[in-house]
C-alpha positions, 0 to 999 in steps of 0.5 A, spaced: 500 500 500 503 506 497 504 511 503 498 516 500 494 511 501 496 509 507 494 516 509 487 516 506 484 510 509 486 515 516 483 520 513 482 524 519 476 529 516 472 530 511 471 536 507 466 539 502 469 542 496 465 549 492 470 550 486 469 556 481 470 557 475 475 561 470 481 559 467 487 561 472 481 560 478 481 553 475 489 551 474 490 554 482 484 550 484 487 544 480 494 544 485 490 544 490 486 539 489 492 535 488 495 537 494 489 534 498 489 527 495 496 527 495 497 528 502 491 524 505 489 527 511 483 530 508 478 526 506 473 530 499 465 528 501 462 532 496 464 538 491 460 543 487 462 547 483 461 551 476 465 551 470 472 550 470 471 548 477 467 543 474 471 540 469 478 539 475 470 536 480 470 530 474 477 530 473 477 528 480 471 524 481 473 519 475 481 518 477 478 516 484 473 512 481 479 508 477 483 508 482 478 504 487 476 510 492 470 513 493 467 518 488 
């Protein structure tokens, strides 16, 4: 099991995400959802969002359905 798996299956909090759309909004809230996954301290319950925040929620949901977690 790799360590950032390790470290979701401890999640010690679960978070909501509301992400906003425009394009330099979009690639900052990109890195920090990559951040959050990749840390795995925090687990995502739900995310809202519009449009390019929409894109990095259906970014996000489909790699944590490939990967086997939760959506």
């Amino acid at each position: 099991m790799s360590q950032s798996r390790a470290s979701r299956d401890k999640a010690s909090k679960r978070v909501n995400f509301a992400l906003q759309g425009g394009g330099a909004h979009g690639a900052f809230t990109w890195g920090v959802l990559d951040k959050v996954l990749e840390d795995g301290r925090l687990e995502i319950a739900s995310i809202s969002s519009t449009s390019a925040g929409a894109m990095n929620a259906v970014a996000q949901s489909w790699a944590s359905l490939l990967s086997g977690l939760p959506a």
